[in-house]
BALOBA-1460 file (C-alpha; in Angstrom, 3 decimals):
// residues 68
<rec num="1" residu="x" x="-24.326" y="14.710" z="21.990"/>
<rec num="2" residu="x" x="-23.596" y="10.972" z="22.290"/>
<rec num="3" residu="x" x="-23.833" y="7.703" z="20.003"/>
<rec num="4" residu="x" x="-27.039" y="6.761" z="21.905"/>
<rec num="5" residu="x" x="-28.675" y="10.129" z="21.654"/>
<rec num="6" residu="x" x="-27.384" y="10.122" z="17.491"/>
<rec num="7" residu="x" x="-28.903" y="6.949" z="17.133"/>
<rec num="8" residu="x" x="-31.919" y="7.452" z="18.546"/>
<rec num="9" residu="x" x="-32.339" y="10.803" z="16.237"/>
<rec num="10" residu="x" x="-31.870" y="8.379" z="13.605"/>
<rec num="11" residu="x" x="-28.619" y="10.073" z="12.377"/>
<rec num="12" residu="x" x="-26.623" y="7.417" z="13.126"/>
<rec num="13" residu="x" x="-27.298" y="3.881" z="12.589"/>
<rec num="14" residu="x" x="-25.398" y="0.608" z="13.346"/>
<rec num="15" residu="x" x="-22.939" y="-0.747" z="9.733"/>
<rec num="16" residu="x" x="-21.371" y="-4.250" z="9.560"/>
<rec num="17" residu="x" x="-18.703" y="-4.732" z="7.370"/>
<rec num="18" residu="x" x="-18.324" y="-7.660" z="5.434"/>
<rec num="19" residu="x" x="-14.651" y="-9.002" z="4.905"/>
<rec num="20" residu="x" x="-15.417" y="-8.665" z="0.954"/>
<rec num="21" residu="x" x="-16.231" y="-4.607" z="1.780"/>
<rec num="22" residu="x" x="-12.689" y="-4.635" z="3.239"/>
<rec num="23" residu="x" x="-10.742" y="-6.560" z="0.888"/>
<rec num="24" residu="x" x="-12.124" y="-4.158" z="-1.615"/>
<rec num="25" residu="x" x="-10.912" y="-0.847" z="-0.032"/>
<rec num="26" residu="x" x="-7.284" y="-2.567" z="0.779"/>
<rec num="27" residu="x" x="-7.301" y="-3.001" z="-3.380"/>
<rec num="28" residu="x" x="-7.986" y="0.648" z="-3.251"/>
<rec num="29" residu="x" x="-5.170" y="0.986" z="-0.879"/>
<rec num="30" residu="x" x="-2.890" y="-1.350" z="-2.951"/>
<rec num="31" residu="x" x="-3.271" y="0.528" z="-6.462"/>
<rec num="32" residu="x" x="-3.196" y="3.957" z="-4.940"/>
<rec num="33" residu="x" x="0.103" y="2.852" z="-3.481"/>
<rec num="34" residu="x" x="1.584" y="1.606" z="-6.599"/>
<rec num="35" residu="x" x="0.412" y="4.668" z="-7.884"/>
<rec num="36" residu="x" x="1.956" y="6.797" z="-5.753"/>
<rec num="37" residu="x" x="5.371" y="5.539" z="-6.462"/>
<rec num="38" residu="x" x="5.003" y="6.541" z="-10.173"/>
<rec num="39" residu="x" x="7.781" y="8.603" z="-11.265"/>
<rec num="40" residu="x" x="6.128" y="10.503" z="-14.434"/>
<rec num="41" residu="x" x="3.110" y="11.704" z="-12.305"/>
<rec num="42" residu="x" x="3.183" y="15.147" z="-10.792"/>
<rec num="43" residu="x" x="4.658" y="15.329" z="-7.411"/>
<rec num="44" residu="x" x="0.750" y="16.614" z="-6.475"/>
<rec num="45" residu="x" x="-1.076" y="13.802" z="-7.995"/>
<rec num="46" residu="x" x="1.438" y="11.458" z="-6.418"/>
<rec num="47" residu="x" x="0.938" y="13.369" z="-2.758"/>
<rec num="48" residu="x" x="-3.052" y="13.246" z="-3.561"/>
<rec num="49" residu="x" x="-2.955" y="9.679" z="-4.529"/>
<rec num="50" residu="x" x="-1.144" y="8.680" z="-1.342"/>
<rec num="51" residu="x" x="-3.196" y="11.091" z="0.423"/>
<rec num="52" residu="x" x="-6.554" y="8.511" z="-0.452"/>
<rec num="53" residu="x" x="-4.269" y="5.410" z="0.308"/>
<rec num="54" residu="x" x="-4.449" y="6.814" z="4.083"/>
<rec num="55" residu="x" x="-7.803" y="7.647" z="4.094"/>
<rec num="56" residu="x" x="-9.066" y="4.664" z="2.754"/>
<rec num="57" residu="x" x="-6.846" y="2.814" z="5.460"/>
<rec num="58" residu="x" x="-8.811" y="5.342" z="7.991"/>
<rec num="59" residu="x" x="-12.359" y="4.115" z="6.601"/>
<rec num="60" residu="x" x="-11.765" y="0.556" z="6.906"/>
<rec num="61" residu="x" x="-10.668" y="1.055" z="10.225"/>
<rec num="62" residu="x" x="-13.570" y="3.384" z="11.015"/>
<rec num="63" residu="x" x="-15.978" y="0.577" z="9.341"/>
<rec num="64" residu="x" x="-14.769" y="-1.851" z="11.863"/>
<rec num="65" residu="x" x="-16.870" y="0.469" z="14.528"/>
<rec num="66" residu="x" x="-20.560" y="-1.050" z="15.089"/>
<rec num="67" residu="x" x="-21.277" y="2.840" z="14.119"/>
<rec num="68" residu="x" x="-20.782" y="3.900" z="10.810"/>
């Protein structure tokens, strides 16, 4: 299946983000990284809280598609 044939089904429609949307998830990105780097935290939480650092890096770049 294709975008055009998800679209049409109406289970994919078209998401603009604003450079507000973006600035907000590189804050994410930001404390999760300064987070990370915290030596008292459990080597898991610190691997988990780099772990959303990335993915939030890998939505805004997926929100920069016209599909969301």
């Amino acid at each position: 299946m294709n975008l055009a044939e998800l679209s049409a089904e109406g289970r994919l429609r078209p998401h603009h983000t604003s450079p507000k949307e973006v600035a907000d998830l590189l804050r994410v990105v930001d404390r999760d990284l300064a987070d990370a780097g915290i030596a008292q935290l459990s080597t898991d939480r610190r691997f988990a809280t780099a772990y959303n650092a990335a993915l939030q890096l890998a939505t805004i770049a997926r929100k920069q598609c016209v599909w969301a």
